[in-house]
PyMOL Python script that loads the backbone (N, CA, C, O; Angstrom):
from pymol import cmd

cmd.read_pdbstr("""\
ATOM      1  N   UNK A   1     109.384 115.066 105.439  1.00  0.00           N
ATOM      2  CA  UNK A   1     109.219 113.657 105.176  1.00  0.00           C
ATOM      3  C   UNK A   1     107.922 113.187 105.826  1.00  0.00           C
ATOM      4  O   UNK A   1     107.585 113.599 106.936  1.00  0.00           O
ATOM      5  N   UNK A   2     107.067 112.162 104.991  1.00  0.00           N
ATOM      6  CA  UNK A   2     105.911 112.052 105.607  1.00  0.00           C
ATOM      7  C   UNK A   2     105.675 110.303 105.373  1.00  0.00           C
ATOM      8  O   UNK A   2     105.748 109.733 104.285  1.00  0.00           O
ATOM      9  N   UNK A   3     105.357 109.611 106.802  1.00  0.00           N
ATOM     10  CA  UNK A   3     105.229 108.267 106.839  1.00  0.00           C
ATOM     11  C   UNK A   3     104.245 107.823 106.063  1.00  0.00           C
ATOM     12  O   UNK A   3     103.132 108.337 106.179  1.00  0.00           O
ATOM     13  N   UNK A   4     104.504 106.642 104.998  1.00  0.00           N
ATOM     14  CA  UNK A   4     103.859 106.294 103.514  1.00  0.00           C
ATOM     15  C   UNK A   4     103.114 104.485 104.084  1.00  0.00           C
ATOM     16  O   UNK A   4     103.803 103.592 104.578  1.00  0.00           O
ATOM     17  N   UNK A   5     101.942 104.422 103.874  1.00  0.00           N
ATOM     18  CA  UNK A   5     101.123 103.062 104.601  1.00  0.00           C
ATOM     19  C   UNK A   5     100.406 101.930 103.368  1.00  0.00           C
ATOM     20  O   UNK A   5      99.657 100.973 103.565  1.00  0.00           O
ATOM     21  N   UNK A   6     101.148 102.647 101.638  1.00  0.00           N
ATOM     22  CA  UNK A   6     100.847 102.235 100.668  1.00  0.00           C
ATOM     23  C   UNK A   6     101.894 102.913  99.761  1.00  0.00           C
ATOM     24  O   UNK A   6     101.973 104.103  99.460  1.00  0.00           O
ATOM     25  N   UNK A   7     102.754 101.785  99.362  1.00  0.00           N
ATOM     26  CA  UNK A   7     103.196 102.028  97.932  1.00  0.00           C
ATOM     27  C   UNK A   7     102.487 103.015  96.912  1.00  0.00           C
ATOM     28  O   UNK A   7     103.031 103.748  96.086  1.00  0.00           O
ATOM     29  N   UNK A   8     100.791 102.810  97.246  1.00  0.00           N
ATOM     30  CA  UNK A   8     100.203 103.567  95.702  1.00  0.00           C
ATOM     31  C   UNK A   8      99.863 104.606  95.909  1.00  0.00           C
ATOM     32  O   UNK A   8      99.042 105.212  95.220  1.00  0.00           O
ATOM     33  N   UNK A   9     100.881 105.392  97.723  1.00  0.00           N
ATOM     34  CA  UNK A   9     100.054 106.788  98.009  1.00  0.00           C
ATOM     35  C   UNK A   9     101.701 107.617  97.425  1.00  0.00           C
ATOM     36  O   UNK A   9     102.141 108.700  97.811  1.00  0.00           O
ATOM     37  N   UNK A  10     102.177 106.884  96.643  1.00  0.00           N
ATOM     38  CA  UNK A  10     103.396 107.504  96.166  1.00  0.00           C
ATOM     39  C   UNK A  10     103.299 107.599  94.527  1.00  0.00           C
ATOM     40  O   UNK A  10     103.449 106.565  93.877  1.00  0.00           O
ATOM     41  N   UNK A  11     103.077 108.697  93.946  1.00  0.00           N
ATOM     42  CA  UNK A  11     102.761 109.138  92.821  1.00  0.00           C
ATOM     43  C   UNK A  11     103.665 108.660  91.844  1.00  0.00           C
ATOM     44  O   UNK A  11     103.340 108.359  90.695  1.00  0.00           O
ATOM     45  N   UNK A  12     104.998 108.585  92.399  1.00  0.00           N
ATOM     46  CA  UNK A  12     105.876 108.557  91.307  1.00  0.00           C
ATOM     47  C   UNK A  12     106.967 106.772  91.463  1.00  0.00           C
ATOM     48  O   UNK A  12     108.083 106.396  91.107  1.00  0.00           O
ATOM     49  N   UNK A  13     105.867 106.212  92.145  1.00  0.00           N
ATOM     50  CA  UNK A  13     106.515 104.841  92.310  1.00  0.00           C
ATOM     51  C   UNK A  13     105.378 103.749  91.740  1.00  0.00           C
ATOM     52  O   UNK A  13     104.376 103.415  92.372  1.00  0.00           O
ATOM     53  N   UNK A  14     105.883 103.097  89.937  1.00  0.00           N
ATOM     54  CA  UNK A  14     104.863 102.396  89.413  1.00  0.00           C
ATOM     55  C   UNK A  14     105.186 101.241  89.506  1.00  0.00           C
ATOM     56  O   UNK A  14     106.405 101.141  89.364  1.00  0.00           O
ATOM     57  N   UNK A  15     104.579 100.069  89.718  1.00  0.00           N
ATOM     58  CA  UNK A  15     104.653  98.491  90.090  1.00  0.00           C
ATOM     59  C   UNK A  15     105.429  98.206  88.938  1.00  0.00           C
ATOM     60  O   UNK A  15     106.086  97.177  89.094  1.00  0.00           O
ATOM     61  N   UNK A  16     105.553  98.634  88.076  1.00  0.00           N
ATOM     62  CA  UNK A  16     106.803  98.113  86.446  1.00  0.00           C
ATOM     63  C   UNK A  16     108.287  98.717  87.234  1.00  0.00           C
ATOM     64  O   UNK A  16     109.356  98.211  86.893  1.00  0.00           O
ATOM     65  N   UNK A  17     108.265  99.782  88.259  1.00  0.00           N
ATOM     66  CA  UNK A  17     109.758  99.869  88.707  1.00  0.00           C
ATOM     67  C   UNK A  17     110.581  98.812  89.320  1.00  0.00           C
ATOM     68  O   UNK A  17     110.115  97.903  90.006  1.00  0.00           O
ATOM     69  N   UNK A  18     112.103  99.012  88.976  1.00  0.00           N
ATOM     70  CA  UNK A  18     112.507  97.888  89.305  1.00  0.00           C
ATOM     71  C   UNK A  18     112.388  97.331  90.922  1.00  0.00           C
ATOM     72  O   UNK A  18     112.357  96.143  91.245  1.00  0.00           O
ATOM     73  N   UNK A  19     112.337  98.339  91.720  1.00  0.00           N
ATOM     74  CA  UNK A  19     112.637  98.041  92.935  1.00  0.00           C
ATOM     75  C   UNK A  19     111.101  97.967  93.890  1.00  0.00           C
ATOM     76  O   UNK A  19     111.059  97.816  95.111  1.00  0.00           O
ATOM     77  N   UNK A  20     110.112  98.091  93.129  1.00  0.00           N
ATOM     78  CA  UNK A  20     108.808  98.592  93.220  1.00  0.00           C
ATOM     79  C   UNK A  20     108.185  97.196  94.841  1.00  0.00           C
ATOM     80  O   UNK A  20     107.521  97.483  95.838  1.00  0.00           O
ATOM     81  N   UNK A  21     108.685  96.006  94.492  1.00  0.00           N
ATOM     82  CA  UNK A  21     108.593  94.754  95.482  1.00  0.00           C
ATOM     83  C   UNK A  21     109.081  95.366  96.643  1.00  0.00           C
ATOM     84  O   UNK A  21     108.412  95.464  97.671  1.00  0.00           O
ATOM     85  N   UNK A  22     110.284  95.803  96.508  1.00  0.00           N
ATOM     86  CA  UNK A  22     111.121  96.123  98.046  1.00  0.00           C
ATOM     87  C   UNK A  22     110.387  97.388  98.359  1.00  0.00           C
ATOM     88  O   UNK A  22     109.747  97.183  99.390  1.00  0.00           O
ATOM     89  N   UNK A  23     110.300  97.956  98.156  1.00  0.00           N
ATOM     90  CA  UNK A  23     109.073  98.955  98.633  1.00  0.00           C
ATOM     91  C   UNK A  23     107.958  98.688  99.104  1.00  0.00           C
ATOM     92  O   UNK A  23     107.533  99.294 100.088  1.00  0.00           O
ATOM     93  N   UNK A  24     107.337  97.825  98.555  1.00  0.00           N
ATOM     94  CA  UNK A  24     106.209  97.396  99.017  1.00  0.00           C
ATOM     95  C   UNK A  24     106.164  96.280 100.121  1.00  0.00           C
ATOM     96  O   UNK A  24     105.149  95.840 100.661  1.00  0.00           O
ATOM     97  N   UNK A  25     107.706  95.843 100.390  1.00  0.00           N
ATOM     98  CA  UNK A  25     108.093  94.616 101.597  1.00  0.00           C
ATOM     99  C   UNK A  25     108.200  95.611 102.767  1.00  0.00           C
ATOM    100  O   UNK A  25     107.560  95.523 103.815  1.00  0.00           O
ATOM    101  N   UNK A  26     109.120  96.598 102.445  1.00  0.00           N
ATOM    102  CA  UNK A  26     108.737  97.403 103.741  1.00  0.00           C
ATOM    103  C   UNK A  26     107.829  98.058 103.923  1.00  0.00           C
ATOM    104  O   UNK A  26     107.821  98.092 105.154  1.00  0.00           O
ATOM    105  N   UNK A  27     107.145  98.543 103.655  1.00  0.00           N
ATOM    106  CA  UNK A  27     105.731  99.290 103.731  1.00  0.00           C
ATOM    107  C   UNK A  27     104.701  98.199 104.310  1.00  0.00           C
ATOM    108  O   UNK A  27     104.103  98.498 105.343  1.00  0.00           O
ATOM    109  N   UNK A  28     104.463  96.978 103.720  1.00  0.00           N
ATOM    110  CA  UNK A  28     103.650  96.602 104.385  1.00  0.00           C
ATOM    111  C   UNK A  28     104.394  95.055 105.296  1.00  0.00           C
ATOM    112  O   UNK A  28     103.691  94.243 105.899  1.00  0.00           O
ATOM    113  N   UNK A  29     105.445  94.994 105.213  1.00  0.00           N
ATOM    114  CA  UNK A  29     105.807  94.332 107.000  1.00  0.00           C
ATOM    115  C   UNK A  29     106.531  94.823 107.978  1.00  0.00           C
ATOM    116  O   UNK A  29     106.901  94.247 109.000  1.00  0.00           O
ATOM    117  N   UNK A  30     106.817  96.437 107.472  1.00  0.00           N
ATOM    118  CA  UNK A  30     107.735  96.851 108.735  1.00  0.00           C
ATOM    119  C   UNK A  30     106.381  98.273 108.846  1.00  0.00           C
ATOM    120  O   UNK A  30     105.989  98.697 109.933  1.00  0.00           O
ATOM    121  N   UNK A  31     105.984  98.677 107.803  1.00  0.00           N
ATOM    122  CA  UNK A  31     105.388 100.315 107.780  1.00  0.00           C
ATOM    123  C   UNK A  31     106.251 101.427 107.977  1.00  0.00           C
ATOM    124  O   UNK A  31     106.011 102.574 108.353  1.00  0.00           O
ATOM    125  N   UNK A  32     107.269 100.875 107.658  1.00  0.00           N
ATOM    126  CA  UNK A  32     108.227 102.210 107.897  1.00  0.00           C
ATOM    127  C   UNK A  32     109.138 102.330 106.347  1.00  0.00           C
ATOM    128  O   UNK A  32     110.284 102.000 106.040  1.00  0.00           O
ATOM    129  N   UNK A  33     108.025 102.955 105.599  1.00  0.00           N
ATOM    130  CA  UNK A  33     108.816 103.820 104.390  1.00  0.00           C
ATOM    131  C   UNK A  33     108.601 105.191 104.619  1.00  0.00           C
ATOM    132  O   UNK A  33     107.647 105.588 105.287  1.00  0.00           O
ATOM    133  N   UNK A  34     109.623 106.111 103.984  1.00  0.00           N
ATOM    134  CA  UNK A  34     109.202 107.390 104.284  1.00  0.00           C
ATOM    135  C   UNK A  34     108.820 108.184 103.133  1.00  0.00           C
ATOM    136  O   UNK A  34     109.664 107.736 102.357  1.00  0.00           O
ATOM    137  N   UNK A  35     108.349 108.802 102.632  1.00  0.00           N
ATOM    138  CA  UNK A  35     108.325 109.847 101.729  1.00  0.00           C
ATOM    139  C   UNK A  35     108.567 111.155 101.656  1.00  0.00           C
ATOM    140  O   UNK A  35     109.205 111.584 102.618  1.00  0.00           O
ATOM    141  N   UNK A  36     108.216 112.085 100.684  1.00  0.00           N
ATOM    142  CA  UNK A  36     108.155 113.300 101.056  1.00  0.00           C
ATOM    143  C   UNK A  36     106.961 113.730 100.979  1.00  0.00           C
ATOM    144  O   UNK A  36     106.171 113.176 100.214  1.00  0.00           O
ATOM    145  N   UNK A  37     106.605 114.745 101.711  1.00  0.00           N
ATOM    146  CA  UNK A  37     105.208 115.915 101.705  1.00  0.00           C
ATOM    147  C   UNK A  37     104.392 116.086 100.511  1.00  0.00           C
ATOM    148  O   UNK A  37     103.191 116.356 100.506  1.00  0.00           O
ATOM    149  N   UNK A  38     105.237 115.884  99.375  1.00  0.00           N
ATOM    150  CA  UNK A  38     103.833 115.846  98.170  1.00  0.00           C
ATOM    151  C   UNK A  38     103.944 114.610  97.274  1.00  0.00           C
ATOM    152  O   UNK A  38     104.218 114.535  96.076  1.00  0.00           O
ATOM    153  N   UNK A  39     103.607 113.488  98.339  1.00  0.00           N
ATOM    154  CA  UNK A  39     103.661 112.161  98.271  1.00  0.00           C
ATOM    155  C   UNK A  39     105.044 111.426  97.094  1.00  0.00           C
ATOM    156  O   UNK A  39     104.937 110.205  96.983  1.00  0.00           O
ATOM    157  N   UNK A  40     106.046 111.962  96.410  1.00  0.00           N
ATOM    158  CA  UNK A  40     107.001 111.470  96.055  1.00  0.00           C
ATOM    159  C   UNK A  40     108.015 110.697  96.693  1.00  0.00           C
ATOM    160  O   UNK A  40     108.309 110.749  97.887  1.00  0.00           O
ATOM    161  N   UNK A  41     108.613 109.857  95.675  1.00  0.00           N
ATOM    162  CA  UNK A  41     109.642 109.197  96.786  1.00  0.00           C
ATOM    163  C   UNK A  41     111.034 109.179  96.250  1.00  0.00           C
ATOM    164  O   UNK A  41     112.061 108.765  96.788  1.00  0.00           O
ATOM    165  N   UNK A  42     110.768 109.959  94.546  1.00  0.00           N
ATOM    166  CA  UNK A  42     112.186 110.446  94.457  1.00  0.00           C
ATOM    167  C   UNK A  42     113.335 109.552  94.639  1.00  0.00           C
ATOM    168  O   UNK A  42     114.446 109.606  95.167  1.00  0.00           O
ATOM    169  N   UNK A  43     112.525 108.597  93.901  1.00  0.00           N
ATOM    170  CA  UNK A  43     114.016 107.210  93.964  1.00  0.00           C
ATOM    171  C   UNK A  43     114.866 107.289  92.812  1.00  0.00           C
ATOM    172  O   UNK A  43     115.714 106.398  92.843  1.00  0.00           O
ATOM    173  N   UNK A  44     114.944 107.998  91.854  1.00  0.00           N
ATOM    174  CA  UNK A  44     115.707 107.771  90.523  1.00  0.00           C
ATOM    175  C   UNK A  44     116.843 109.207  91.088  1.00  0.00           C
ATOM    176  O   UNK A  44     117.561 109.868  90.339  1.00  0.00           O
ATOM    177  N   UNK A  45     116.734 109.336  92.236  1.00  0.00           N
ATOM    178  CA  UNK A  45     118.009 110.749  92.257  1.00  0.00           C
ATOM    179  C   UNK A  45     118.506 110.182  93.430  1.00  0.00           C
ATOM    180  O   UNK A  45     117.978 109.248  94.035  1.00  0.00           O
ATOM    181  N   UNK A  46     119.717 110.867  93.797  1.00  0.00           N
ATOM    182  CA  UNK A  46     120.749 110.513  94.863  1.00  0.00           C
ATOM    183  C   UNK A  46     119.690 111.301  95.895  1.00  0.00           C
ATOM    184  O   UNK A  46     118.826 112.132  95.615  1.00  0.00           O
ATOM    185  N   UNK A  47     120.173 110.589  97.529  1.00  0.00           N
ATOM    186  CA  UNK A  47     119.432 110.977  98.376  1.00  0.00           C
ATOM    187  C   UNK A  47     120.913 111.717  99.259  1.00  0.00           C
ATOM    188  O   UNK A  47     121.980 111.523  98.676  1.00  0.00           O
ATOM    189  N   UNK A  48     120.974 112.417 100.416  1.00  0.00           N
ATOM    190  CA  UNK A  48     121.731 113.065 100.770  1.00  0.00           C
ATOM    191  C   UNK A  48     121.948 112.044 102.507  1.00  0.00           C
ATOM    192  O   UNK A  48     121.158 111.381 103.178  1.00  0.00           O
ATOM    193  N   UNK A  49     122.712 112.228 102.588  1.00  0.00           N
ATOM    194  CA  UNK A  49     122.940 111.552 104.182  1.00  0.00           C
ATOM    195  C   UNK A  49     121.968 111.443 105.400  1.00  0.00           C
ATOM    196  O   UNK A  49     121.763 110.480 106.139  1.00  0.00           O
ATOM    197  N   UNK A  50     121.320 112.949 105.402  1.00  0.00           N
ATOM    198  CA  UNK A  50     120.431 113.308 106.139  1.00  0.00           C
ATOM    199  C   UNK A  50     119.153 112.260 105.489  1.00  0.00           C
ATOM    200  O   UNK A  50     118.591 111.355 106.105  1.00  0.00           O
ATOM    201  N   UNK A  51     118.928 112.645 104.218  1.00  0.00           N
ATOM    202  CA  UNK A  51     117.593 111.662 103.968  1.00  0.00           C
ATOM    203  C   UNK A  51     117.437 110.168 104.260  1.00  0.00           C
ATOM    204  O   UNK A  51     116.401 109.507 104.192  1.00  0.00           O
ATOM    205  N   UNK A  52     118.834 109.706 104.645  1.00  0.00           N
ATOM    206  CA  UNK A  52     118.906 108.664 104.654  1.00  0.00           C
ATOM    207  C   UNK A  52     119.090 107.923 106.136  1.00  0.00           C
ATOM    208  O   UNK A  52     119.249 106.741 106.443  1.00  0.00           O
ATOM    209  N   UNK A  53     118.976 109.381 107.061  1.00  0.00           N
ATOM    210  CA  UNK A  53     119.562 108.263 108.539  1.00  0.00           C
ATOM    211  C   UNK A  53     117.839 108.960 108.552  1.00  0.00           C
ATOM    212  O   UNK A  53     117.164 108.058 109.048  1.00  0.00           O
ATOM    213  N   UNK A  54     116.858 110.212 108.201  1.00  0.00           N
ATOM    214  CA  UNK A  54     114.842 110.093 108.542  1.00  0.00           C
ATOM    215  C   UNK A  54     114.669 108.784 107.960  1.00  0.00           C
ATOM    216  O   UNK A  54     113.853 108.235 108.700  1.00  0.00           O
ATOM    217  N   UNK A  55     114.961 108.054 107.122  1.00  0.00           N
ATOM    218  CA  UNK A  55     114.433 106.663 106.729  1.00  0.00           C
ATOM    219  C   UNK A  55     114.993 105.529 107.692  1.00  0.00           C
ATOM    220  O   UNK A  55     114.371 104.873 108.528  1.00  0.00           O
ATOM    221  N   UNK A  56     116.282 105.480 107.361  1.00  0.00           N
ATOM    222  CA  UNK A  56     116.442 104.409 108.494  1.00  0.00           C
ATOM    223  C   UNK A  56     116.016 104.700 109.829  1.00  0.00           C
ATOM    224  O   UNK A  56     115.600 103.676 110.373  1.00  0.00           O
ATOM    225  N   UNK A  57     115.966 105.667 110.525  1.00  0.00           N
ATOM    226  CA  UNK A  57     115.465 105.777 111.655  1.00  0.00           C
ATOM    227  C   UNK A  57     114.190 105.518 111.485  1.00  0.00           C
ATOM    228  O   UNK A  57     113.838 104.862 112.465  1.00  0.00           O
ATOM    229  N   UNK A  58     113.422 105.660 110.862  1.00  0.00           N
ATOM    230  CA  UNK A  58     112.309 105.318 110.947  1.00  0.00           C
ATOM    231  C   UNK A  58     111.830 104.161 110.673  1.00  0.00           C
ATOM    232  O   UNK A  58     110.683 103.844 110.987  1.00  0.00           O
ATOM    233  N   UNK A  59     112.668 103.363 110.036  1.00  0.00           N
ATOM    234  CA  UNK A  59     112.114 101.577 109.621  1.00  0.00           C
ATOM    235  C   UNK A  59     112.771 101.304 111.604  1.00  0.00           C
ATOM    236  O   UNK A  59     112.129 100.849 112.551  1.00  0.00           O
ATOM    237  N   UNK A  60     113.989 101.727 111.569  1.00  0.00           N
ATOM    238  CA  UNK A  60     114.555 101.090 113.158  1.00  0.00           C
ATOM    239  C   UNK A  60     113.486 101.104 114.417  1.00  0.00           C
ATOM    240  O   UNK A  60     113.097 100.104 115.021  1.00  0.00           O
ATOM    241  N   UNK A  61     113.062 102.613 114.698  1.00  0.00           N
ATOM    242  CA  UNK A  61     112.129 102.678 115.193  1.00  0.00           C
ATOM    243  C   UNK A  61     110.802 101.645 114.989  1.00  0.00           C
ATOM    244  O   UNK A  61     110.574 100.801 115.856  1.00  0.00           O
ATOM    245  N   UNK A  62     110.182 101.729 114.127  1.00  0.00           N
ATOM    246  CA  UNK A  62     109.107 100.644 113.832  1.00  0.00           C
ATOM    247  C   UNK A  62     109.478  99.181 114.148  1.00  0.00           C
ATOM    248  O   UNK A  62     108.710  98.337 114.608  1.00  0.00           O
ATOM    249  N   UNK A  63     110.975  98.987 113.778  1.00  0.00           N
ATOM    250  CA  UNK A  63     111.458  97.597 114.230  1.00  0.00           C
ATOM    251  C   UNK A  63     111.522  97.517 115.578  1.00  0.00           C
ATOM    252  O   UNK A  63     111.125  96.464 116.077  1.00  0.00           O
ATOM    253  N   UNK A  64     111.813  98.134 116.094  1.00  0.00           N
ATOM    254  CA  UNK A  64     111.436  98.520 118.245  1.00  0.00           C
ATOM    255  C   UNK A  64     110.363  98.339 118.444  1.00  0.00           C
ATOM    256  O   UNK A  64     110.024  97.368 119.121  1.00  0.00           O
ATOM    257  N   UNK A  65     109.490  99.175 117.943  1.00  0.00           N
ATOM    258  CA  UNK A  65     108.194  99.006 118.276  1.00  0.00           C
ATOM    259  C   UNK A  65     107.613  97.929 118.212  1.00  0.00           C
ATOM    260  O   UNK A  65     106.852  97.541 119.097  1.00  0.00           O
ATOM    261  N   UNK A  66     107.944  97.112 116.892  1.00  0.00           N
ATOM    262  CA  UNK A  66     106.977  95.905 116.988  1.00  0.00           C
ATOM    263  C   UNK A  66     107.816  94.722 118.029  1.00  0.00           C
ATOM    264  O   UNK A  66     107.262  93.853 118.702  1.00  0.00           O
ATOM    265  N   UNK A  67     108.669  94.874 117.970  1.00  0.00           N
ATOM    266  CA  UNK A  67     109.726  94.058 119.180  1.00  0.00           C
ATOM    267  C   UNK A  67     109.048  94.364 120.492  1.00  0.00           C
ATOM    268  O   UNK A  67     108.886  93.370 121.200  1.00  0.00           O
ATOM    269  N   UNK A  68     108.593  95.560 121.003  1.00  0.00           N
ATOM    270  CA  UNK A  68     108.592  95.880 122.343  1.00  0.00           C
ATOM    271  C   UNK A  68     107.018  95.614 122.416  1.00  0.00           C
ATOM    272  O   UNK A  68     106.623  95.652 123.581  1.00  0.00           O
ATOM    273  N   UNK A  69     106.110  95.379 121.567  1.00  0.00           N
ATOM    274  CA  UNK A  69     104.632  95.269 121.361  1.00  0.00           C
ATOM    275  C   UNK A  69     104.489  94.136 121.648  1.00  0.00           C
ATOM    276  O   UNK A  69     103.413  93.698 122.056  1.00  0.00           O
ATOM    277  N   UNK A  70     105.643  93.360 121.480  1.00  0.00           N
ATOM    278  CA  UNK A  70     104.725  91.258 121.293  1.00  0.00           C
ATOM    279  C   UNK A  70     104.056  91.306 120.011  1.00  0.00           C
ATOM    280  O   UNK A  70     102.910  90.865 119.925  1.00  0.00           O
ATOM    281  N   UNK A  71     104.638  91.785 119.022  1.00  0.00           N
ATOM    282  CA  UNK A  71     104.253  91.474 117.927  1.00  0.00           C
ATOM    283  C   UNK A  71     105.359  90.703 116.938  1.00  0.00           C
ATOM    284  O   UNK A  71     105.113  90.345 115.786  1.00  0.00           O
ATOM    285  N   UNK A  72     106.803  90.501 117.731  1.00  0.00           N
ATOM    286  CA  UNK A  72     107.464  90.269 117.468  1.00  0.00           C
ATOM    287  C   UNK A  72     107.801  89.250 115.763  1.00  0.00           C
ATOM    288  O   UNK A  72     108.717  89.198 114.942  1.00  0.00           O
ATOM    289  N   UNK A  73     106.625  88.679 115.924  1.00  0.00           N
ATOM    290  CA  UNK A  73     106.487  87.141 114.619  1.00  0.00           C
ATOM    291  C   UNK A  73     106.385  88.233 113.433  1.00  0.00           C
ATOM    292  O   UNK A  73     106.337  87.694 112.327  1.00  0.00           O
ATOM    293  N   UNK A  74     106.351  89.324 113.415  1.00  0.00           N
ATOM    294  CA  UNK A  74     106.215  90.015 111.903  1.00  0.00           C
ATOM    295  C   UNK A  74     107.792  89.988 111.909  1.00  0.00           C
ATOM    296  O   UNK A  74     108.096  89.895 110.720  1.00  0.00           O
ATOM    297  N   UNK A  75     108.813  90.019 112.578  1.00  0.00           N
ATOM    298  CA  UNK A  75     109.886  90.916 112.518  1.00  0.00           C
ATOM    299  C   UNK A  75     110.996  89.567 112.565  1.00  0.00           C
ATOM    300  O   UNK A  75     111.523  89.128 113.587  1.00  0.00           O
ATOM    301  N   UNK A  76     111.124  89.219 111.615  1.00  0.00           N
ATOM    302  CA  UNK A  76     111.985  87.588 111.053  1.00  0.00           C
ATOM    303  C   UNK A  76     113.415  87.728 112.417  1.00  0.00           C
ATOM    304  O   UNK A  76     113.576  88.700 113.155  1.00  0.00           O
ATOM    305  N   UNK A  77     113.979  86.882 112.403  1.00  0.00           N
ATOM    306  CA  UNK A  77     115.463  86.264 112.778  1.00  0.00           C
ATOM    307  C   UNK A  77     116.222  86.995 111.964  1.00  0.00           C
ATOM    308  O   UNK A  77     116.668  88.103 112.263  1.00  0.00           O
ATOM    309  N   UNK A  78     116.412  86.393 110.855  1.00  0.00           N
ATOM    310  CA  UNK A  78     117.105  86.669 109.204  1.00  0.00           C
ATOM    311  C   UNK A  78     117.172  88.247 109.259  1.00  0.00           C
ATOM    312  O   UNK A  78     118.273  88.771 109.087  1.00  0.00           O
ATOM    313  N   UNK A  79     115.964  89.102 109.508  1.00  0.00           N
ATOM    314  CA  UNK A  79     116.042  90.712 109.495  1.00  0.00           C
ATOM    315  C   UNK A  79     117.344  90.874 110.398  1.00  0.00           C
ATOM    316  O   UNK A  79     118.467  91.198 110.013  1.00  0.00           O
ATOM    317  N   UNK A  80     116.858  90.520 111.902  1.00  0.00           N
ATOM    318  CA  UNK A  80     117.306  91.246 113.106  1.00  0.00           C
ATOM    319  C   UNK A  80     118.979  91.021 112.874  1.00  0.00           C
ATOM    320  O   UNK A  80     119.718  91.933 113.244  1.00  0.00           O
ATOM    321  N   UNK A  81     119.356  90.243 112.481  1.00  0.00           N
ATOM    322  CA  UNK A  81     120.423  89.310 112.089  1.00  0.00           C
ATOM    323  C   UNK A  81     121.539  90.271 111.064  1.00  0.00           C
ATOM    324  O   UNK A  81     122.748  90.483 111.154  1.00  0.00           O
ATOM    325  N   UNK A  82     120.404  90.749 109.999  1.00  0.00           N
ATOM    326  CA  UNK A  82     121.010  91.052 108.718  1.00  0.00           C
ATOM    327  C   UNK A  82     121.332  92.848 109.542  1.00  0.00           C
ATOM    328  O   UNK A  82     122.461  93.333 109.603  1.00  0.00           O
ATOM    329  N   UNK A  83     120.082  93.543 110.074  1.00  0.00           N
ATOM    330  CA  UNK A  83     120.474  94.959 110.904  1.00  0.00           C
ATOM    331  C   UNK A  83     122.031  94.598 111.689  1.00  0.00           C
ATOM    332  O   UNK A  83     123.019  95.302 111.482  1.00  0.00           O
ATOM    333  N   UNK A  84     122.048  93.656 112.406  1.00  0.00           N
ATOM    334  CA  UNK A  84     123.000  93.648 113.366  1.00  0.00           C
ATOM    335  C   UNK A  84     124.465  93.489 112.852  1.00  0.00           C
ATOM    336  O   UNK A  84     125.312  93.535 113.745  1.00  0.00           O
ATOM    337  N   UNK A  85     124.896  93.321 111.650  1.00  0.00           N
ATOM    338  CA  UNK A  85     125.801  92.953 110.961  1.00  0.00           C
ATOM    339  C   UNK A  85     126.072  94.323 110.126  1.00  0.00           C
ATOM    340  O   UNK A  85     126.963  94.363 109.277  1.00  0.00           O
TER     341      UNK A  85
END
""", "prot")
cmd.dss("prot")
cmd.show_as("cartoon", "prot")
cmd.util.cbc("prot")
cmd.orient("prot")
């Protein structure tokens, strides 16, 4: 899995997909999307458990980070709120 810093470094994710916005919300206000190694992101297939706690761990992580930075104003109420539930 390899950390993705643009929607358009993902070959197989086109702005006509449906979910193509939410991709691009996390990528550029959290930076924590993940991909795989030959830039795919392999969203039209089931992902396996494992693929799914390298992603969330990795948006969580980034959500720490910008918490523990004082950068906090990227990282809404409404988010921290919606994780904690």
């Amino acid at each position: 899995m390899a950390q993705v810093t643009s929607v358009s470094q993902l070959s197989d994710v086109k702005p006509t997909d449906w979910a193509f916005q939410a991709l691009q919300s996390v990528v550029e206000r959290y930076g924590c999307l993940v991909g795989y190694p030959d830039r795919t992101y392999r969203g039209n297939r089931a992902l396996t458990r494992y693929e799914f706690a390298v992603g969330l761990n990795a948006c969580l992580d980034r959500v720490n980070e910008l918490i523990a930075t004082s950068t906090a104003e990227i990282v809404k109420k409404e988010d921290l709120a919606t994780l904690q539930s």
